[in-house]
C-alpha positions as a Markdown table, in Angstrom:
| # | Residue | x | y | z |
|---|---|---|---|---|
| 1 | Unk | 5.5 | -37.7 | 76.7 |
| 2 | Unk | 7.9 | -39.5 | 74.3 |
| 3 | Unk | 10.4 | -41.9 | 75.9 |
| 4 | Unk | 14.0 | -41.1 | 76.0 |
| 5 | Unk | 14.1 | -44.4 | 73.3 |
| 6 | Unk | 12.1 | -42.6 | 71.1 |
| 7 | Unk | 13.2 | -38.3 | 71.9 |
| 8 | Unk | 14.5 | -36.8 | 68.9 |
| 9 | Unk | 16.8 | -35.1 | 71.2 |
| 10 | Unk | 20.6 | -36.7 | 71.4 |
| 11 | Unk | 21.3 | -36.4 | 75.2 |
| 12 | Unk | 24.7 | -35.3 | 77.0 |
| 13 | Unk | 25.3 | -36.2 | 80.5 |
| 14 | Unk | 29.1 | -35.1 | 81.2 |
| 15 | Unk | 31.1 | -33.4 | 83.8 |
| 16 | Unk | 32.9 | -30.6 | 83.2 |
| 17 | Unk | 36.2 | -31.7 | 82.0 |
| 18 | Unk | 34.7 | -34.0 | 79.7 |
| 19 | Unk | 33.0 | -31.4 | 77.8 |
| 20 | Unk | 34.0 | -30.5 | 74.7 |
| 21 | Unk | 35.1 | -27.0 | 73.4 |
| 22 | Unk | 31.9 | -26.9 | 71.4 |
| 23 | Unk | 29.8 | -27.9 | 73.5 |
| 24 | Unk | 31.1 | -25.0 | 76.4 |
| 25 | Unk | 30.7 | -22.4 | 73.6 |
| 26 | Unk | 27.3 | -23.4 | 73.3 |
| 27 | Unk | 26.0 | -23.7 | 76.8 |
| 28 | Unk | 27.6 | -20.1 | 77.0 |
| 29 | Unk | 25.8 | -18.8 | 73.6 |
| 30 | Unk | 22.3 | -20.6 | 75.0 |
| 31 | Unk | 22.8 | -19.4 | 78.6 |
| 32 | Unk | 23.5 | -15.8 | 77.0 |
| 33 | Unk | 21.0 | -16.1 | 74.8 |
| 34 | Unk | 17.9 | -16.9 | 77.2 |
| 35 | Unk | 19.2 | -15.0 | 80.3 |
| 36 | Unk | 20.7 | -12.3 | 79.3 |
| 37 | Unk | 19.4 | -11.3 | 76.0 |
| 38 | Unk | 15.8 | -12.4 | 76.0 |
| 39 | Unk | 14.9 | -11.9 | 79.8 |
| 40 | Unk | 17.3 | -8.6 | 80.2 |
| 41 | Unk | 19.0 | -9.8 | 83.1 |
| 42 | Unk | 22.4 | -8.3 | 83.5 |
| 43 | Unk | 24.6 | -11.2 | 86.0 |
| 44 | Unk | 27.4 | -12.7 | 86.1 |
| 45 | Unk | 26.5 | -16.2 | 84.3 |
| 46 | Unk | 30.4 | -17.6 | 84.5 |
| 47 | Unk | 30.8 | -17.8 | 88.4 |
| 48 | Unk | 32.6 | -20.7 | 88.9 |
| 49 | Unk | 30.6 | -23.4 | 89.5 |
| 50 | Unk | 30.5 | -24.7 | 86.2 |
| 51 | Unk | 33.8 | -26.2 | 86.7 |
| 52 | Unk | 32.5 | -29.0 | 89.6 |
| 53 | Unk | 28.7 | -29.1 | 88.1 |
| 54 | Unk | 27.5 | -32.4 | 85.8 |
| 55 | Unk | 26.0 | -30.6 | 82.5 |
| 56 | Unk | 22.8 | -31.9 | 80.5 |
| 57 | Unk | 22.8 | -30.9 | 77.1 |
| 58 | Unk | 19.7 | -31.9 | 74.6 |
| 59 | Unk | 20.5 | -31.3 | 71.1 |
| 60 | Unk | 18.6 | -31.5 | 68.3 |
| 61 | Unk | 17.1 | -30.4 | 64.8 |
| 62 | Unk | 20.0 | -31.2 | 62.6 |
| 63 | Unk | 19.0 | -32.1 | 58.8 |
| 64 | Unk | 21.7 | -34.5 | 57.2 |
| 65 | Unk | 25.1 | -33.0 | 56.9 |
| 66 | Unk | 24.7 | -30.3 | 59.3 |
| 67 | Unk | 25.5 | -29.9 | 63.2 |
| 68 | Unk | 23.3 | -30.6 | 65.6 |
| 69 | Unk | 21.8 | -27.4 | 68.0 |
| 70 | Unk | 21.4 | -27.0 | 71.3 |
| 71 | Unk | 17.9 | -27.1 | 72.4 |
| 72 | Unk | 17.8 | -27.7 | 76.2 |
| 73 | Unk | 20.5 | -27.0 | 78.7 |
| 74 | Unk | 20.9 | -27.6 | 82.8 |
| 75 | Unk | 23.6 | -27.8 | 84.9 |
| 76 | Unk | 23.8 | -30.0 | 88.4 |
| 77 | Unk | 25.8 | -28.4 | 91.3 |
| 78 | Unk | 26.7 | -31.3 | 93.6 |
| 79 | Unk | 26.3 | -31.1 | 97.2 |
| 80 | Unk | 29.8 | -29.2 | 99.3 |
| 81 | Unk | 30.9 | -28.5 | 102.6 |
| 82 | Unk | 28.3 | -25.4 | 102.5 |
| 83 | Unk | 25.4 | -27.4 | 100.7 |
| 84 | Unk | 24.2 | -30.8 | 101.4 |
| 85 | Unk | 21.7 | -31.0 | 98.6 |
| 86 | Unk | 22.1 | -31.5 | 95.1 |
| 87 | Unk | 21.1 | -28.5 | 93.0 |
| 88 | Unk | 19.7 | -28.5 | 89.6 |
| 89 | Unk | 20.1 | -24.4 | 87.9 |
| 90 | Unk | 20.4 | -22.6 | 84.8 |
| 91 | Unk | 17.5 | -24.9 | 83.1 |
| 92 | Unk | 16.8 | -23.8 | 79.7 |
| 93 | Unk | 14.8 | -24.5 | 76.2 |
| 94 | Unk | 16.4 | -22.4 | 73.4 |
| 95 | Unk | 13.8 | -20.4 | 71.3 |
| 96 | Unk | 13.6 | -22.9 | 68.4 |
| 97 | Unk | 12.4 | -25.8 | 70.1 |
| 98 | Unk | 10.3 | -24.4 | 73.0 |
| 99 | Unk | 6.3 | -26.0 | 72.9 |
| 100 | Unk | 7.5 | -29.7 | 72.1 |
| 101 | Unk | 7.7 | -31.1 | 75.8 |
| 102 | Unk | 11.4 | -30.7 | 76.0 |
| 103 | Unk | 11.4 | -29.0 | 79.6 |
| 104 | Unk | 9.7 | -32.7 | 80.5 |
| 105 | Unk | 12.3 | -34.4 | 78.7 |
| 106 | Unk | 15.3 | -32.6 | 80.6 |
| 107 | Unk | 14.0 | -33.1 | 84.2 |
| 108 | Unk | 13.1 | -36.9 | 83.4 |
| 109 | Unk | 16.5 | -37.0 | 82.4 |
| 110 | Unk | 18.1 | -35.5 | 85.0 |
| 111 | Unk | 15.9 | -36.5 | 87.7 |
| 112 | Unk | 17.0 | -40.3 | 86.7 |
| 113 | Unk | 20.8 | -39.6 | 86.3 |
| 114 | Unk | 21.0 | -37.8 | 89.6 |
| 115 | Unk | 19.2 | -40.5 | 91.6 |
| 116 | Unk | 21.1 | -43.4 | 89.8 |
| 117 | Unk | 24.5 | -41.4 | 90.9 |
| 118 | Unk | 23.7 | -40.0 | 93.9 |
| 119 | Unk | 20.9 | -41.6 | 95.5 |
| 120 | Unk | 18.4 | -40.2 | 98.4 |
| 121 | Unk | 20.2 | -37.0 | 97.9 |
| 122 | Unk | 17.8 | -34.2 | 98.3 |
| 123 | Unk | 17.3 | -32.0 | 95.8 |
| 124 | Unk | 16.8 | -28.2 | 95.8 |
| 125 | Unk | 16.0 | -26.0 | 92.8 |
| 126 | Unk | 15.9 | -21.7 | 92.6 |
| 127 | Unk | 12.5 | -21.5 | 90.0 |
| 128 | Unk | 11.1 | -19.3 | 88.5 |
| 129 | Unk | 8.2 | -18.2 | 90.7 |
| 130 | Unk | 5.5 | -19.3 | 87.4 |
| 131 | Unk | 7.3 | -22.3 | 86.9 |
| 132 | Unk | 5.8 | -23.9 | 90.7 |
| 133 | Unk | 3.3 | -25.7 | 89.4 |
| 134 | Unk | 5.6 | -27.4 | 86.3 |
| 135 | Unk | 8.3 | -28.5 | 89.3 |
| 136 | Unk | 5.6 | -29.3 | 91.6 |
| 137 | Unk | 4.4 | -31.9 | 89.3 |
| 138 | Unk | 8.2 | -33.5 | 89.5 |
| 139 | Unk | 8.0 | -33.7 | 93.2 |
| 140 | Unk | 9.3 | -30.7 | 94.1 |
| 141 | Unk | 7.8 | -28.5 | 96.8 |
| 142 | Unk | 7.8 | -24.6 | 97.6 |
| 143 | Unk | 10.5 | -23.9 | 101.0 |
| 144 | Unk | 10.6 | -20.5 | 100.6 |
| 145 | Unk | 8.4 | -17.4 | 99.6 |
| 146 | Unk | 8.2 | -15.8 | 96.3 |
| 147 | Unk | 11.0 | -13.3 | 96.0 |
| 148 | Unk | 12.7 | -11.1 | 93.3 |
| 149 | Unk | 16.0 | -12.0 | 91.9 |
| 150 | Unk | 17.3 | -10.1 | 88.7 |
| 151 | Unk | 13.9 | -8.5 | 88.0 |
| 152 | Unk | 11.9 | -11.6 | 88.0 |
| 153 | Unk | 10.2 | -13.2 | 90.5 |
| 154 | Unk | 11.9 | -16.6 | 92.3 |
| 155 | Unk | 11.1 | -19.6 | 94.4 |
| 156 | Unk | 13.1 | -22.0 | 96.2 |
| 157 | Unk | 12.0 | -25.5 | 96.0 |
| 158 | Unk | 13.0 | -29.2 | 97.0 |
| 159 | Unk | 12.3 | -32.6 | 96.0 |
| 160 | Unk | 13.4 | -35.2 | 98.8 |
């Protein structure tokens, strides 16, 4: 695993309002792009939670003179009067840079941000049911059974 020092990924950690009209369009495009289009799930992605979530963006691939894409994407839902754990959703590798370790990379990142900001906040996760074993190895553990959820199986899971 390459070090954060060392990623050839530029990393975004921002807030909502901080984010820049670019950088909305493509968190839309990619979350379109992997949700909708590629695993034919037909849901409403803009549902107002983006608006209070913290957003980690990994971009990449960018020769000389052109801009940089967006390979990895997550947003953090912080915890509300109906929640008391921090929740980490919409995780994605766009199609261009999946196999290089990124998926590591983002829940490294995020996993360090989250505690530095918001420490011994538990932390919950809705994954992908064949994606256990890659959040298990993060510390997160199964607290609900495998159920369906757009067509594809899901899990609940929380890291402590």
């Amino acid at each position: 695993m390459q070090s954060k020092e060392t990623s050839p990924f530029e990393w975004r950690w921002k807030a909502f309002d901080d984010l820049t009209n670019v950088e909305v369009y493509d968190m839309l495009s990619a979350r379109a792009a992997v949700f909708v289009i590629e695993q034919n799930c037909l849901y409403g992605d803009v549902d107002g939670l983006d608006i209070d979530a913290w957003h980690l963006f990994a971009y990449g691939g960018y020769p000389a003179g052109t801009r940089a894409k967006l390979a990895g994407y997550l947003r953090v839902l912080l915890p509300d009067d109906e929640d008391a754990d921090i929740r980490i959703g919409r995780v994605l590798t766009t199609a261009g840079f999946r196999g290089q370790g990124l998926g590591s990379a983002m829940l490294e990142t995020v996993l360090g941000h989250i505690h530095a900001q918001w420490p011994g906040t538990p932390i919950r996760l809705h994954a992908q049911a064949h994606l256990q074993p890659f959040y298990g190895a993060f510390g997160f553990e199964a607290i609900s059974d495998v159920h369906e959820e757009d067509g594809i199986p899901h899990i609940w899971m929380r890291s402590a």
